[in-house]
C-alpha positions in Angstrom: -3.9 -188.2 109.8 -7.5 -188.3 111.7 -5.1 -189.3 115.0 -2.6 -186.3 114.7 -1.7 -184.0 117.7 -1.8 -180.5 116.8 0.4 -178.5 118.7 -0.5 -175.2 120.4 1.1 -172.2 118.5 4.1 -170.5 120.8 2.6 -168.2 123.3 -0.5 -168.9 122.8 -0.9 -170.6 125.9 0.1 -167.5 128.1 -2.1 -165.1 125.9 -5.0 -167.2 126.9 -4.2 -167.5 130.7 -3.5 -163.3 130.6 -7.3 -163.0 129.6 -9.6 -163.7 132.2 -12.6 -165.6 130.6 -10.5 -165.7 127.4 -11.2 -162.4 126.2 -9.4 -159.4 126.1 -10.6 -156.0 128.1 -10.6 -153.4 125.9 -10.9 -150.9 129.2 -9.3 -151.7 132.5 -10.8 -153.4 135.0 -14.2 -153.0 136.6 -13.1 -151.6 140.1 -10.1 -148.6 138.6 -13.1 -147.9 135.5 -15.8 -147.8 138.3 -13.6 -145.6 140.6 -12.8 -143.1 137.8 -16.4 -142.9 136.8 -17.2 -142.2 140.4 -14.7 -139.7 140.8 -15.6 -137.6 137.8 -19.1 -138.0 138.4 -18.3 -136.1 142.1 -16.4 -134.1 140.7 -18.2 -132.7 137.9 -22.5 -133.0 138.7 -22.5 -134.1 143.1 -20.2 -131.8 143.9 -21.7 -128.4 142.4 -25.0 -130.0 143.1 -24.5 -130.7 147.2 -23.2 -127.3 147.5 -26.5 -126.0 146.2 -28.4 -128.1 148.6 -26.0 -126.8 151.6 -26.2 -123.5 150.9 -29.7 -123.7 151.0 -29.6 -125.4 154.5 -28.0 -122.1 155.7 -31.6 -120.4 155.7 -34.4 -121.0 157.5 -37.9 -122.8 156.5 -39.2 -119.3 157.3 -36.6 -117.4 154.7 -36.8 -120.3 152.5 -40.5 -120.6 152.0 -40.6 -116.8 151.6 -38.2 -116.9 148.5 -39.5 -119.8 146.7 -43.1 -118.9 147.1 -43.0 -114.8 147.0 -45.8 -113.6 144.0 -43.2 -113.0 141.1 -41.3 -116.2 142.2 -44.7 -118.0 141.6 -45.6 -116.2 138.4 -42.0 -116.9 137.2 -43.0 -120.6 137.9 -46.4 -120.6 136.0 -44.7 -119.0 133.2 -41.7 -121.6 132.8 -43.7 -124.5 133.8 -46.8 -123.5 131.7 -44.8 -122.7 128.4 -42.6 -125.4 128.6 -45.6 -127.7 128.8 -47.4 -126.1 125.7 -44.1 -126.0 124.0 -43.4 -129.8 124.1 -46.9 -130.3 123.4 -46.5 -128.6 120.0 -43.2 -130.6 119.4 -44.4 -133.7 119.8 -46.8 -133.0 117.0 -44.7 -131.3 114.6 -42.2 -133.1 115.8 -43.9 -136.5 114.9 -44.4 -134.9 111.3 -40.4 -133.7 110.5 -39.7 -137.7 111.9 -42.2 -138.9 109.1 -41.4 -136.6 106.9 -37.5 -137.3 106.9 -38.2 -141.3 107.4 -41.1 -142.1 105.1 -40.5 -139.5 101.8 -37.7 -138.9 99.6 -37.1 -135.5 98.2 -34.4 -133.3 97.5 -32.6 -131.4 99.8 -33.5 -134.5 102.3 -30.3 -134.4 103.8 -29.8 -130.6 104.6 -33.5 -131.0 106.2 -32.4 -133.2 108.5 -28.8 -131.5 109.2 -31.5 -128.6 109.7 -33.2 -130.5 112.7 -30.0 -130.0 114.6 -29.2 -126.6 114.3 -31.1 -125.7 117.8 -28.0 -128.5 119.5 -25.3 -126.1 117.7 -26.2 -122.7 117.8 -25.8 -120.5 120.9 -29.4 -119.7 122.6 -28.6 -116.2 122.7 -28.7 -116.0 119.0 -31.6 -118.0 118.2 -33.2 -115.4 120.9 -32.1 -112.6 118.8 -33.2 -114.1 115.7 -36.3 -114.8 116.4 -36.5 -111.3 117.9 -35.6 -110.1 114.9 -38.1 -111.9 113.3 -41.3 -111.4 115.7 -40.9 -107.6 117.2 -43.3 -105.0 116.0 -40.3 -103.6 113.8 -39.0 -107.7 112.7 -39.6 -109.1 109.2 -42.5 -111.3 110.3 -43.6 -109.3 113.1 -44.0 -105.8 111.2 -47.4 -108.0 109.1 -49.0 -109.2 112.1 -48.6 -106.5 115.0 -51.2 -104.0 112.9 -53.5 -107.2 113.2 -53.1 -107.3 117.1 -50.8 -110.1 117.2 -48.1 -109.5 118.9 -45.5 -112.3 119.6 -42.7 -110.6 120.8 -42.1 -109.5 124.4 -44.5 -111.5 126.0 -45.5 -114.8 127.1 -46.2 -115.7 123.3 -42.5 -115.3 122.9 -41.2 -117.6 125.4 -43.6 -120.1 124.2 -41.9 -119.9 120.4 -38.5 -120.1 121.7 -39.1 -122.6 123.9 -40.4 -124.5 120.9 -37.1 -123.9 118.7 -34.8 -125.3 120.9 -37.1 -128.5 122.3 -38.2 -129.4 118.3 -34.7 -131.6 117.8 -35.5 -133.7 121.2 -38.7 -134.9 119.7 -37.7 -135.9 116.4 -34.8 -137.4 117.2 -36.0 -139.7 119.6 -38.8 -140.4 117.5 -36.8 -140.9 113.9 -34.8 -143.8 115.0 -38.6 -145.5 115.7 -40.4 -145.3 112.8 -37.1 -146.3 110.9 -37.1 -149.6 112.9 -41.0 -150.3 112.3 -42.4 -153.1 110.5 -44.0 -151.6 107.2 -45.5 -154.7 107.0 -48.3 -154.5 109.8 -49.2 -151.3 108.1 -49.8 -153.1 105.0 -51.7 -156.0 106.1 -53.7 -153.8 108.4 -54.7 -152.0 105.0 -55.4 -155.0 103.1 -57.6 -156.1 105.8 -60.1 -153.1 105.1 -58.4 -150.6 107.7 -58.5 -146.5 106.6 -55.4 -145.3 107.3 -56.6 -143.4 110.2 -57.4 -147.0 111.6 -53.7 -148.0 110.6 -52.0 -144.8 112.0 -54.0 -145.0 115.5 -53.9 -149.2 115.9 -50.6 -150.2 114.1 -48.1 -146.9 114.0 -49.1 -144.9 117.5 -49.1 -147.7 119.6 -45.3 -148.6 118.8 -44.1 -145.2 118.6 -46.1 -143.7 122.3 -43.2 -144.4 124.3 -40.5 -142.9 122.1 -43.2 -139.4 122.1 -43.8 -139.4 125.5 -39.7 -139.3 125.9 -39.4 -137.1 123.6 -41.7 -134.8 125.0 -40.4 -135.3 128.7 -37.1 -134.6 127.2 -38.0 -131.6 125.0 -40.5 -130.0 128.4 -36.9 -130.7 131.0 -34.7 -128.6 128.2 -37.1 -125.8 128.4 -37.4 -125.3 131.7 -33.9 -124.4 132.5 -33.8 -122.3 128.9 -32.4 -119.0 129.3 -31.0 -117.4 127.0 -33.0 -117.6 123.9 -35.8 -116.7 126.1 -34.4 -113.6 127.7 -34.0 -111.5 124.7 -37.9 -112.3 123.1 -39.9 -112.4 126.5 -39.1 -108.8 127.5 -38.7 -109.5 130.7 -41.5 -108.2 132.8 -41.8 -109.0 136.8 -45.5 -111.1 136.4 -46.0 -111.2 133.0 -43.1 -112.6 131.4 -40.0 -113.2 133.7 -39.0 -116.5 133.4 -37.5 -118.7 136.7 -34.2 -118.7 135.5 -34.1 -114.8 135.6 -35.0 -114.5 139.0 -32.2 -116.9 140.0 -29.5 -114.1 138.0 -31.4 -111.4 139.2 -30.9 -112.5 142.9 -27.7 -113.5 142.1 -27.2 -109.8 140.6 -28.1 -108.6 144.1 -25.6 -110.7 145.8 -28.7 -112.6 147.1 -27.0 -115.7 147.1 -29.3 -117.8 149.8 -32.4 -116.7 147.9 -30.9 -117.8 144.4 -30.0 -121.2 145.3 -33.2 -122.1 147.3 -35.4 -121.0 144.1 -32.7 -123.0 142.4 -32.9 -126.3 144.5 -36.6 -126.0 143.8 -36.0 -126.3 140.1 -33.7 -129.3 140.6 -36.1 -131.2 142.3 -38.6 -130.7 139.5 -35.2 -131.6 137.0 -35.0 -134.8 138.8 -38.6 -135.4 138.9 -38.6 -135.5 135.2 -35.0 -137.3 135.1 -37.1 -140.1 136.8 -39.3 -139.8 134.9 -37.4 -139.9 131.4 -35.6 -142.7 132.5 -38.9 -145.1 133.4 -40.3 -144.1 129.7 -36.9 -144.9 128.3 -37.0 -148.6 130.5 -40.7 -148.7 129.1 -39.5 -148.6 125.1 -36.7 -150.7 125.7 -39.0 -153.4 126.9 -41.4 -152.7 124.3 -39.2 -153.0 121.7 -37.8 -156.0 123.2 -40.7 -158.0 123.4 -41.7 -157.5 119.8 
């Protein structure tokens, strides 16, 4: 009958007035999740960090300018800074290429390709740096072909530059992978049947919508090389001016029980890290809104 009652199953009634809003929290509430996160966030990254910063406060601005800004301090700088730039320039080209590669093309062996991409994420730095030691030295596989040429890529600044570029390459492509995948194919082809080259269609259709995820990518790829050291410390050779990176000074001082000149070069480095955690995060807001208002 159109007029029947329909009477609530048992306990249905208390399950609903148990859920606030009617739904069910899978976590627990907002405050005790908020003050867990809070905690383990102290715990874990403030901690540590404010220690740093304190233990810096111990010196002077006399002592402290002299550490950060002593000649092989600021050559260690201009090397780290200068290689991780060129380094994450050259991933977010070839970087852009492996992405297109693995999104656009089909081909056998596709899938260990891409497991490939990752390897950089799993293996320890300080065997990629022996590896590609192995490789490049004067004695390596690769290396033995090209030293009698004058091309030496070991045990200099051409080394750190390479094996800043293995471990930055998976940053790049997979931040722009997930990008292309989600593009529209079909602006590309009407942009084509309206007469545009496919220069024309890569420049005004495709690199507009994929800027902000390279520009992550390479903010991402450049902040993981800076604090790289140990696939650098085996190919770089190490030499005070030429081609000691920053994060061997901090051991070396360290080594020498230095321990106020180690963590002022090492608060400089974290204000450069969160300089580019800023800055990572506003590209990151940038795509999302992008990608929002398409």
């Amino acid at each position: 009958m159109s007029g029947a009652i329909t009477a609530p199953l048992p306990g249905a009634a208390a399950a609903s007035s148990s859920r606030p809003g009617g739904s069910r929290k899978v976590l627990p509430g907002f405050n005790l999740t908020l003050g867990y996160t809070l905690f383990w966030l102290c715990l874990i990254v403030l901690i540590p960090l404010s220690a740093l910063v304190l233990k810096t406060f111990t010196m002077s601005w006399d002592l402290f300018w002299a550490a950060v800004s002593s000649p092989r301090v600021l050559a260690s700088y201009r090397l780290t800074f200068g290689a991780s730039f060129i380094a994450a320039l050259v991933n977010v080209f070839f970087g852009l290429l492996v992405a297109w590669v693995l999104v656009r093309y089909s081909f056998p062996g596709k899938r260990i390709v891409d497991a490939l991409v990752d390897l950089p994420f799993a293996l320890p730095t300080a065997v990629a740096g022996i590896s590609l030691t192995a490789l490049l030295a004067g004695n390596g596989w690769i290396g033995q072909y090209l030293e009698p040429l004058g091309i030496q890529l070991a045990f200099n600044p051409n080394g750190v530059v390479i094996a800043l570029i293995f471990i930055g390459l998976p940053f790049v492509v997979r931040t722009v992978q997930p990008v292309l995948e989600e593009s529209e194919k079909e602006l590309e082809e009407a942009a084509m049947c309206l007469g545009a080259t496919r220069w024309q269609t890569f420049t005004k259709v495709i690199l507009p919508s994929i800027t902000p995820a390279l520009l992550t990518g390479f903010a991402m790829a450049f902040a993981r090389a800076i604090g790289e050291y140990g696939s650098v410390i085996f190919i770089a050779g190490n030499m005070p001016m030429v081609s000691e990176i920053t994060p061997l000074i901090i051991i070396g001082k360290l080594e020498q029980y230095d321990y106020a000149g180690a963590t002022a070069v090492a608060t400089v480095m974290l204000l450069f890290s969160f300089l580019l955690l800023f800055v990572i995060n506003g590209l990151q807001a940038w795509q999302r809104r992008r990608a929002g208002g398409k």
